[in-house]
Each structure stands twice: as structure tokens, then as C-alpha cells.
N, C-alpha and C positions, 0 to 999 in steps of 0.2 A: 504494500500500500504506500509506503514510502517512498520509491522509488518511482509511482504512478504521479505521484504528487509532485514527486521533483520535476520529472517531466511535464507538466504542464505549466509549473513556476516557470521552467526556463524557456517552453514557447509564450509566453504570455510575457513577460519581461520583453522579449525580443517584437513581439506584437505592439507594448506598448510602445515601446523607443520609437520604432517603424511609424505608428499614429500620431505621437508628438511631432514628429519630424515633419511628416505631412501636413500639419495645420500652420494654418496662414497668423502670423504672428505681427505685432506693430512693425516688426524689421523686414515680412514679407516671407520668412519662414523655406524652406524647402520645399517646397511643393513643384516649383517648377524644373526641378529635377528630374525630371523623366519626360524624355520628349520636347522640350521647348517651351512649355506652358501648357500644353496641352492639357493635363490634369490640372491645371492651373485654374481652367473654364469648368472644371466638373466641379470641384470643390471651395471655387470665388463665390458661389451665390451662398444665400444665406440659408437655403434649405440644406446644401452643402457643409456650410459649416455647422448646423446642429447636428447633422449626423455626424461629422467626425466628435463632436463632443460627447453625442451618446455613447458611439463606442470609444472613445476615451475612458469615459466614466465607467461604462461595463468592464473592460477590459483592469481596471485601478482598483474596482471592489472586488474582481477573483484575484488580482496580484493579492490583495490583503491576505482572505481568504485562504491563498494556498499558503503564506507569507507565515499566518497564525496558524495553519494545519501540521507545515512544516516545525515548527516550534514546541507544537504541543508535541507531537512525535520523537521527536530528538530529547527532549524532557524526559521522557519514559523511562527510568534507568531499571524498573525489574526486567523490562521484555528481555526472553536470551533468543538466540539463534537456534535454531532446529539445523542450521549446517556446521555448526561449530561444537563438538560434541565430542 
């Protein structure tokens, strides 16, 4: 289960970086990184940018999530191993 969990920390961490980078910021953000601007026209309008902040925010409530699963797990000090024996 651990190990299930980590794995989705470290896609989800990288998913977040990826969606911060994408949104159009006071400095103009990374967005037009890909193509010329092209995503630039999908994610300038303002329906565009509440979706990136939806999934901003989905994607920063399972970072927690996995963040505090991860923690509570690693705490566990009776669990033994069944391959360590």
C-alpha cells in the first residue's frame, strides 16, 4: 500500500509542477511554451483559466492527501515485513 501511495505522490507532484507552469501568471507564465502560443489561445480566456485552477486545486488537495497518507505510514513503527524473516 505504500508503495501504491508513493507512486501516485510522485505522478501528482510532477502533474502539479506541469499545471503551475502552465498558468498565465502577472509575468505571463509559461504557457506559450509549446508551439508559439498556441496553447496560449486555449488557456488566455477566462473559462481557461478557471479550469486550470480547478485542477490546480484538485491536483494540491491529493498532493496533501497522499502527503498525510505517506506520513501516517512511515509513523507505523510495529508493522514488520513478511519478506524479512
Amino acid at each position: 500500500m505504500y508503495t501504491l501511495i508513493y507512486i501516485i505522490h510522485v505522478i501528482v507532484c510532477i502533474l502539479l509542477i506541469g499545471i503551475i507552469l502552465l498558468q498565465l501568471g502577472q509575468m505571463g507564465g509559461l504557457g506559450g511554451i509549446f508551439g508559439g502560443g498556441g496553447i496560449d489561445q486555449v488557456f488566455s480566456s477566462s473559462a481557461g483559466s478557471m479550469f486550470l485552477k480547478k485542477v490546480t486545486l484538485i491536483i494540491a488537495i491529493i498532493f496533501v492527501l497522499t502527503t498525510i497518507a505517506l506520513t501516517i505510514f512511515s509513523s507505523r513503527t510495529g508493522l514488520e515485513s513478511i519478506v524479512v524473516r
